[in-house]
Structures are given as C-alpha cells and as structure tokens.
C-alpha positions as a LaTeX table, in Angstrom:
\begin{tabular}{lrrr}
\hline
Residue & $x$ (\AA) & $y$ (\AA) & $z$ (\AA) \\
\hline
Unk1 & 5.48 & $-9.14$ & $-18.95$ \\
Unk2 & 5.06 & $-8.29$ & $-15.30$ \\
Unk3 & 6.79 & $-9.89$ & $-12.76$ \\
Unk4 & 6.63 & $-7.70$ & $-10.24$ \\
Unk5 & 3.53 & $-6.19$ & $-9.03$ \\
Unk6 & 3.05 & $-3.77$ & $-6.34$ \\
Unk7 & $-0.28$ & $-3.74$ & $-4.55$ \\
Unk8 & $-0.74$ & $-0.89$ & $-2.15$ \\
Unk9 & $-3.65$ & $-2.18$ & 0.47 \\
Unk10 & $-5.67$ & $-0.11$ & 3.15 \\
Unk11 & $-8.62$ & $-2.83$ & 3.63 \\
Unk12 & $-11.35$ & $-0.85$ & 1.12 \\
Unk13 & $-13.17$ & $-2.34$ & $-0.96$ \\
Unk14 & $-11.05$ & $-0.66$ & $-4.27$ \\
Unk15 & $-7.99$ & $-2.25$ & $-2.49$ \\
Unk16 & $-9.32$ & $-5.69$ & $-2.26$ \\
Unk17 & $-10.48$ & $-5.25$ & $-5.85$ \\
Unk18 & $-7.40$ & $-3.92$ & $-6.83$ \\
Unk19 & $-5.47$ & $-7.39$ & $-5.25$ \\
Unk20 & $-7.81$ & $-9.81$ & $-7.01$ \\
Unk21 & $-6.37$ & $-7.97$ & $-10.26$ \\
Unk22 & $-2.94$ & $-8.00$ & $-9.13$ \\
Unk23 & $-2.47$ & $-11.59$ & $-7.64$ \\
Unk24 & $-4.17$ & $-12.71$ & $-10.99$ \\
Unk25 & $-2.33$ & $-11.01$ & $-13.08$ \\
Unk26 & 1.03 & $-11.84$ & $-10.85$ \\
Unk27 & $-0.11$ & $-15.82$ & $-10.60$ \\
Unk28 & $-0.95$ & $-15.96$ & $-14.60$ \\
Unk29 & 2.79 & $-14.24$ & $-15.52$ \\
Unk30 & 4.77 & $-16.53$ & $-12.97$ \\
Unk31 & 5.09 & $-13.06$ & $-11.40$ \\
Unk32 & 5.83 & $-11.79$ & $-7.54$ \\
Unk33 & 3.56 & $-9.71$ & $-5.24$ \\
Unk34 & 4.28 & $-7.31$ & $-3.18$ \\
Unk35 & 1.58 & $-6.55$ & $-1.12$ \\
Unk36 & 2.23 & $-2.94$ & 0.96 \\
Unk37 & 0.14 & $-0.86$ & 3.81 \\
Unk38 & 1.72 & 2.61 & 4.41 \\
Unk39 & 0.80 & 3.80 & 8.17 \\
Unk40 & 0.31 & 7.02 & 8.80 \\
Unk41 & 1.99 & 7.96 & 12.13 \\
Unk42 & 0.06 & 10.73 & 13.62 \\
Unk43 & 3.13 & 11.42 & 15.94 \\
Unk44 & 5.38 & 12.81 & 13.06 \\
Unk45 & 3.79 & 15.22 & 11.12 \\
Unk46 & 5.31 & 17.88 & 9.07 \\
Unk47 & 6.47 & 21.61 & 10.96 \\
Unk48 & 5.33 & 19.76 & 14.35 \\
Unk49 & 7.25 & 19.10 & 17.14 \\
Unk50 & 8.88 & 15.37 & 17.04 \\
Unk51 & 8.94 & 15.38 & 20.89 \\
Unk52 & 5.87 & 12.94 & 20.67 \\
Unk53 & 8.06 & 10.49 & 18.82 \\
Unk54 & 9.99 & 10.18 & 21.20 \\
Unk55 & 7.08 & 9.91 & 24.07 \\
Unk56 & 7.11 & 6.31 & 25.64 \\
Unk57 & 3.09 & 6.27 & 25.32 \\
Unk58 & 3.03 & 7.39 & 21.38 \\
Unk59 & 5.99 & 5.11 & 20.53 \\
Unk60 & 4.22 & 2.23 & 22.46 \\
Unk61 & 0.78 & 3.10 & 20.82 \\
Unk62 & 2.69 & 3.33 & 17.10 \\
Unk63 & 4.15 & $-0.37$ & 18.12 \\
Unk64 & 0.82 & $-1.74$ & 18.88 \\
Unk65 & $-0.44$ & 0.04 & 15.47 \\
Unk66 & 2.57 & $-2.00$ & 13.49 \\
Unk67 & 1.64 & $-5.54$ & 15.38 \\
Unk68 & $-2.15$ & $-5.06$ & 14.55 \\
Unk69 & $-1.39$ & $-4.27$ & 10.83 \\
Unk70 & 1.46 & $-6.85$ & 10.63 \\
Unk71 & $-1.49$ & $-9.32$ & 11.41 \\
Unk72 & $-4.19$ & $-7.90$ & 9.30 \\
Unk73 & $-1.28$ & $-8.11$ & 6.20 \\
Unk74 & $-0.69$ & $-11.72$ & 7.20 \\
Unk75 & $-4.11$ & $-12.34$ & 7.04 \\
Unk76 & $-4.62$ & $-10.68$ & 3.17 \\
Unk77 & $-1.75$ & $-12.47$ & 2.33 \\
Unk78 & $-2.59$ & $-16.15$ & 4.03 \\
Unk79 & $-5.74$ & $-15.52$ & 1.66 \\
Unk80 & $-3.98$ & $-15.04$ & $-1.40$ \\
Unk81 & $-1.77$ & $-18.11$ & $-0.53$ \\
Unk82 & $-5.22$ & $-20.06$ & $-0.34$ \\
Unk83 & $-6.37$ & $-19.04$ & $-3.99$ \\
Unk84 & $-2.61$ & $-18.82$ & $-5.90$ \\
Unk85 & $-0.90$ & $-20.94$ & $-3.53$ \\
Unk86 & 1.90 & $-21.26$ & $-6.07$ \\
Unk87 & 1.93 & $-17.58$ & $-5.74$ \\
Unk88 & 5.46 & $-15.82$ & $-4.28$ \\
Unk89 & 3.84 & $-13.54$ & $-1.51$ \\
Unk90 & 6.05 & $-10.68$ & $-0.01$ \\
Unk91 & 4.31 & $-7.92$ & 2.40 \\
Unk92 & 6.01 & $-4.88$ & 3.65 \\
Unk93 & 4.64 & $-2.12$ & 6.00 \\
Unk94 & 5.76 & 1.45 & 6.00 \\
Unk95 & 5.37 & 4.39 & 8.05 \\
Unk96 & 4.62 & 7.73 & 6.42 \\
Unk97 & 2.28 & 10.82 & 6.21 \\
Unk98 & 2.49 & 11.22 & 1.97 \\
Unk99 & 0.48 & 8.03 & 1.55 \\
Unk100 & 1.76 & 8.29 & $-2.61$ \\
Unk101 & 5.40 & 9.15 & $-1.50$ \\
Unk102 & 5.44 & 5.74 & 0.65 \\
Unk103 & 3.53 & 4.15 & $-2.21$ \\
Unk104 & 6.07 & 4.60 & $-5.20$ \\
Unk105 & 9.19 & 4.59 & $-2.66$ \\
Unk106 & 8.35 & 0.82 & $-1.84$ \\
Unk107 & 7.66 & 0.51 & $-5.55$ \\
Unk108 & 11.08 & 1.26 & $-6.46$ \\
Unk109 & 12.55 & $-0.57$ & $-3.58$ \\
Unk110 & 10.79 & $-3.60$ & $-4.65$ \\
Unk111 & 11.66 & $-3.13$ & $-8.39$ \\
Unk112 & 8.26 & $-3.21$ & $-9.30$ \\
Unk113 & 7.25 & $-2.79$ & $-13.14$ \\
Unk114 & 3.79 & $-2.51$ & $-12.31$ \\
Unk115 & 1.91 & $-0.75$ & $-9.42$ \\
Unk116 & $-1.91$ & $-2.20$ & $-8.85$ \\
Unk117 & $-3.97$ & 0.43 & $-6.75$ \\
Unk118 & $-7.71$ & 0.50 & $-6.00$ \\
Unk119 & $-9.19$ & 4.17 & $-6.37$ \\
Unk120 & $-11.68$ & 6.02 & $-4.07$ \\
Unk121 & $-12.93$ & 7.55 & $-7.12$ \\
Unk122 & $-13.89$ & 10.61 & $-4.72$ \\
Unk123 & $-15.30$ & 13.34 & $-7.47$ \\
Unk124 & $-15.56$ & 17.48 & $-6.68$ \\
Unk125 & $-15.01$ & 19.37 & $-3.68$ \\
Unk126 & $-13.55$ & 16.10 & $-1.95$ \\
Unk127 & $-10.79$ & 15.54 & $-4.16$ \\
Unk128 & $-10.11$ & 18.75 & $-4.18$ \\
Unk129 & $-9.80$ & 18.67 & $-0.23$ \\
Unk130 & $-8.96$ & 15.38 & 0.32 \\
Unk131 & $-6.83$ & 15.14 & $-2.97$ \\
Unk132 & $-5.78$ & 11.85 & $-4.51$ \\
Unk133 & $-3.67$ & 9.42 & $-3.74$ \\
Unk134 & $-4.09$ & 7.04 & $-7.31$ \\
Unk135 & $-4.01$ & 9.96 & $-8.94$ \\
Unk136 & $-0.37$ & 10.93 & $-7.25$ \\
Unk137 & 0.64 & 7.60 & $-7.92$ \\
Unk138 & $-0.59$ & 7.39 & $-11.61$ \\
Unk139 & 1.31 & 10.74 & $-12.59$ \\
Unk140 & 4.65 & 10.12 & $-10.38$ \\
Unk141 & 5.21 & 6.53 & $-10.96$ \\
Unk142 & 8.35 & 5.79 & $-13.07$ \\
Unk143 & 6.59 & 2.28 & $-14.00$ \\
Unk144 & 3.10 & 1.41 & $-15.08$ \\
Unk145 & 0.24 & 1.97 & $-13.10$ \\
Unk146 & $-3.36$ & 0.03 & $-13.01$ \\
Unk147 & $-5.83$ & 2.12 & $-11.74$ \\
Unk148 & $-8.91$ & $-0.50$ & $-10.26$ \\
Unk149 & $-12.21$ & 0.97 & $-9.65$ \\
\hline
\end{tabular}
C-alpha cells in the first residue's frame, strides 16, 4: 500500500521510534525509505541580513554542520541496512528554518505516500511557544501522515 515512506529524523528518541515503524512498515510492503534531517541554518533567517551567508567563517561552519550530519545519516541508515538489509535506503539532508516546510517539500520531492514522524508530544504553554512541527506536518501534508509517540 505504501511504497514510499518518508521518515523525517533529528536523533530523539520519537524519531528513532518513528524509523523502527517506518523501515518496518517500508521492509514488510517491498517499500522505499527515505530517511530526511532538515538543518536549520542559523545564518539565514527570515528579515535578517544574508551578509552572514556569505561570511567565509559561517559558510565554512554550515559545511562542517552538513559533513557531521551527512555522517550521523549514514550511520542511521548503515543501521537500518543491518536489520532490513533487503531494504532500499535513500537519505537526503536539507537546509531550512520552517522545519515542517522542509519536511513535506522533501515529501513531495520524494513522492512519498506516507510521511512517518516521531512527536515531542510537548503539551501547554510550550506548544504554544515552541509550536509543533507533527502537528504542521499532520494538517499540511497532501499524503498520509503517522504520527509515532
């Protein structure tokens, strides 16, 4: 039914809950995951100045950001590999400061009819503050969503 499942990871523990689900789910349908980190680049930030993007230390610092989670999403996915090594495996890493916007744009670059997302579950005055990004995700999506708590 699904055969291609998006799986938004930050390294919590709802996002490595939410990728058991999803590689399961993807290795029981013959299915494809996508596994995706969105960075958040500090040095472009909406009604700033962009000068900072173009500063040889920031763009050097963002680089070494990119390597290190390049690695780290190796890693996750090496894991997988281990456990559903029949498993097709893609990773992709995005930059962007609406964590949800970079979420369901890789979704529908990837064709995905399912999305797989861990939740914070962050109740009150903190999702009020902080807002949420599953909950984004689960009202914006045009495909199905699987909240994982």
């Amino acid at each position: 039914m699904y055969h291609n499942i998006v799986c938004p990871y930050d390294h919590s523990e709802f996002a490595e809950r939410a990728l058991e689900k999803a590689a399961r789910m993807a290795a029981d349908k013959g299915g494809k995951l996508f596994l995706v980190r969105v960075l958040v680049n500090p040095f472009l930030f909406d009604g700033g100045s962009h000068l900072l993007s173009t500063n040889l230390m920031a763009t050097d610092l963002m680089e070494k950001i990119r390597e290190e989670a390049t690695g780290q999403m190796q890693e996750i996915k090496d894991q997988v590999l281990v456990q559903y090594p029949d498993l097709e495996v893609e990773m992709g890493l995005t930059e962007g400061n609406d964590i949800g916007e970079a979420i369901m744009s890789e979704a529908e670059n990837r064709n995905a009819d399912l999305i797989v997302m861990g939740s914070h579950g962050r109740k009150g005055i903190k999702k009020w503050m902080m807002g949420s990004v599953a909950d984004y995700v689960l009202r914006e999506a045009k495909c199905p969503v699987l909240i994982v708590k």
